[in-house]
N, C-alpha and C positions, 0 to 999 in steps of 0.2 A: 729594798731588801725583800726576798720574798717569802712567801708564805714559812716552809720550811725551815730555813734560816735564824729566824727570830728568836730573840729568846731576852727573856730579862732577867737580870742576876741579882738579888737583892742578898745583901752583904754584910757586916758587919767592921768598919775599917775606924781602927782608932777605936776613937770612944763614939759610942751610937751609932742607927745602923741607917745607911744611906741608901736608897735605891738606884740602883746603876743600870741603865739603861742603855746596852752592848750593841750598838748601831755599825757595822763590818765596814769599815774602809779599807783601802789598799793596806794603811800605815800600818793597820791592827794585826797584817799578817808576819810574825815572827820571824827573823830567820832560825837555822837547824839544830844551833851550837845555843842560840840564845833560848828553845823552846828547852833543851834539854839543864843547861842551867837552872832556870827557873822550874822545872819538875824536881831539880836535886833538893832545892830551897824548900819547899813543903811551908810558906809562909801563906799570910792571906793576903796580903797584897801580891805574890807571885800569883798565886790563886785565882785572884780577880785576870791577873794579866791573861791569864794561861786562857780564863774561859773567853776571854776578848780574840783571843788568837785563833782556838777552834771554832769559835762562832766564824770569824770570817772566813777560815780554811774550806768551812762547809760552803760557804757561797761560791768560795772559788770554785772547790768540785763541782759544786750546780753548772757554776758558767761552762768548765769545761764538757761535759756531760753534753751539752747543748749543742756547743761544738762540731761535737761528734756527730752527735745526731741530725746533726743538719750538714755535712759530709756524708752522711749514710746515703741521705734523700737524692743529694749531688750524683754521688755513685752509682746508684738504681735508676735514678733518672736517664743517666748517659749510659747505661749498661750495656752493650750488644756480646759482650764476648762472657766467659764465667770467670774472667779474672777479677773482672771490674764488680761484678756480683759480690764475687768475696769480701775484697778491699771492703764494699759496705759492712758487710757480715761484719769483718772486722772492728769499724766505728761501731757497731751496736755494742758490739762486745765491751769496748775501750769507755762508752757511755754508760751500760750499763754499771760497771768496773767502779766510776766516776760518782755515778749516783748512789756506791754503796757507801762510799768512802766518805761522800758526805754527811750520810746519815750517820757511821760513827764520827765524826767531826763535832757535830754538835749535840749528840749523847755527852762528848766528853765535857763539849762546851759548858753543859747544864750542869755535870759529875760536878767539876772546878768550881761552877757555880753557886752548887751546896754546899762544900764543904766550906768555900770560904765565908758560908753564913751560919757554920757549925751547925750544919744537917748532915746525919747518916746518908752517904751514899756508897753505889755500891760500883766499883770501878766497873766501864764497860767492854763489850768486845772490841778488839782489834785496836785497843788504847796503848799496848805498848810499842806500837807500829809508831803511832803519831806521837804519842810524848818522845819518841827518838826524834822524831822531826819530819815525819813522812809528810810529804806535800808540802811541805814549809822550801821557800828559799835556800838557796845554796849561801852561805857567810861570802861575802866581798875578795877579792884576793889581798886587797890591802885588810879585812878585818882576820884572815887567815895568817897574812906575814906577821901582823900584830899580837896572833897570838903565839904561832911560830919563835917569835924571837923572843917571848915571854916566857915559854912554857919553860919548869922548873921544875918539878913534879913529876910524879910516877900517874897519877890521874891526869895533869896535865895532858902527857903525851897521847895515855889511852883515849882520852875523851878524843884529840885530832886523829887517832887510829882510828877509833870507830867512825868517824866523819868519813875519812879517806877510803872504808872499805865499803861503805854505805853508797857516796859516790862511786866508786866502782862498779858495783854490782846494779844502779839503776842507769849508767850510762851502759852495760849489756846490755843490760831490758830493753835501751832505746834503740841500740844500736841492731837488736833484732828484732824491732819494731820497724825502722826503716826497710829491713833485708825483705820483711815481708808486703812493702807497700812495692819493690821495684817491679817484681811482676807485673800488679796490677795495671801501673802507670802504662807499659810497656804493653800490655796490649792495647789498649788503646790506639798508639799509634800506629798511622797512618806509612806509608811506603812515602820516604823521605823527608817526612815529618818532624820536629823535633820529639827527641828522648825527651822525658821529662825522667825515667829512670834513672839518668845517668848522676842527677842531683840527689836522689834517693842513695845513691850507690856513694857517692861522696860527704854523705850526712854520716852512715853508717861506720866509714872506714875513721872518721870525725871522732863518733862516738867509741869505736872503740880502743884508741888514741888516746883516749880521755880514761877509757876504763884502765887502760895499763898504768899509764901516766897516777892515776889515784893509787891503783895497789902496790906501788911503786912507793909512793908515797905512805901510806899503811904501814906498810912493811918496817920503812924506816921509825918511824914514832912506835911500832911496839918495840924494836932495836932498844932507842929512847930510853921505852919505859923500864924495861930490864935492867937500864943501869942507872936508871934515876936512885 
């Protein structure tokens, strides 16, 4: 785990207080629907979870971050045209982005941390990005049908509305994330070459596929909630 990352949560669960010591594996990353339930709960055992979950989200951002920045190095390296200059600019950008998000990640991680040891704290920036579930997993399509064919409720529906518009609107982001790498790739090549653009161009149309498909969906569960 790295420097930044770390954090120990000492807590209060049951009766007497246990020192918990929040080590980020894959497992401890929450999905979207399950980080937003457990912020409705306002318990100390959600509490503890929640700080488990931003503790690891922040490593994730680290890793991605890293990523980037080492695609930046790729892209400057091979540069000869200013398409391929940008693309890097871009990674900085996308790293940078990564590195901020981590650092509120485990601001909040430490927040969840205190309260669930009954310390005054004091919620941080950019916490209701991620208590919605930002950077957390997408829920399974089998744990979406599960909740789908559940839902009964006027909360219910809303909570899978906001899920559905949430994905919508970051499958845009990606899908003009891609529009913006096909230049790049595209100079690069070579007279008869392969495209590599051309996969850039089919990620995009992917994603946007995706965003309608969600608002689509959205649309329908606030329907839902109206007549719940």
């Amino acid at each position: 785990m790295k420097p930044l990352s770390r954090i120990v949560v000492t807590a209060a669960v049951f009766v007497g207080v246990a020192t918990f010591a929040a080590a980020s594996t894959p497992s401890d990353v929450l999905n979207r629907l399950e980080v937003q339930k457990l912020v409705a709960l306002e318990t100390t055992v959600a509490n503890l979870r929640l700080a488990l979950h931003f503790n690891a989200l922040s490593d994730q951002f680290i890793t991605e971050a890293e990523q980037h920045r080492a695609m930046a190095l790729v892209y400057r390296a091979n540069a000869n045209r200013s398409a391929t200059t940008t693309a890097g600019d871009q990674c900085d950008r996308l790293a940078a982005r990564a590195e901020q998000w981590a650092g509120a990640a485990l601001e909040l991680a430490m927040y969840y941390g205190d309260i669930a040891s009954g310390i005054d704290a004091v919620l941080p920036a950019r916490a209701m990005a991620l208590q919605g579930g930002y950077g957390a997993p997408q829920p399974t399509a089998e744990q979406l049908h599960k909740l789908a064919l559940t839902a009964r409720t006027r909360d219910d529906h809303l909570q899978l509305r906001e899920h559905y518009a949430t994905v919508a609107k970051e499958r845009a982001a990606e899908a003009a994330d891609y529009a913006v790498m096909v230049p790049a790739y595209r100079a690069s090549v070579r007279n008869g070459g392969y495209d590599p653009g051309v996969a850039y161009e089919r990620l995009a149309r992917i994603a946007r596929k995706a965003a309608k498909e969600a608002t689509e969906a959205a649309n329908r569960h606030q329907v839902l909630a109206n007549v719940s």
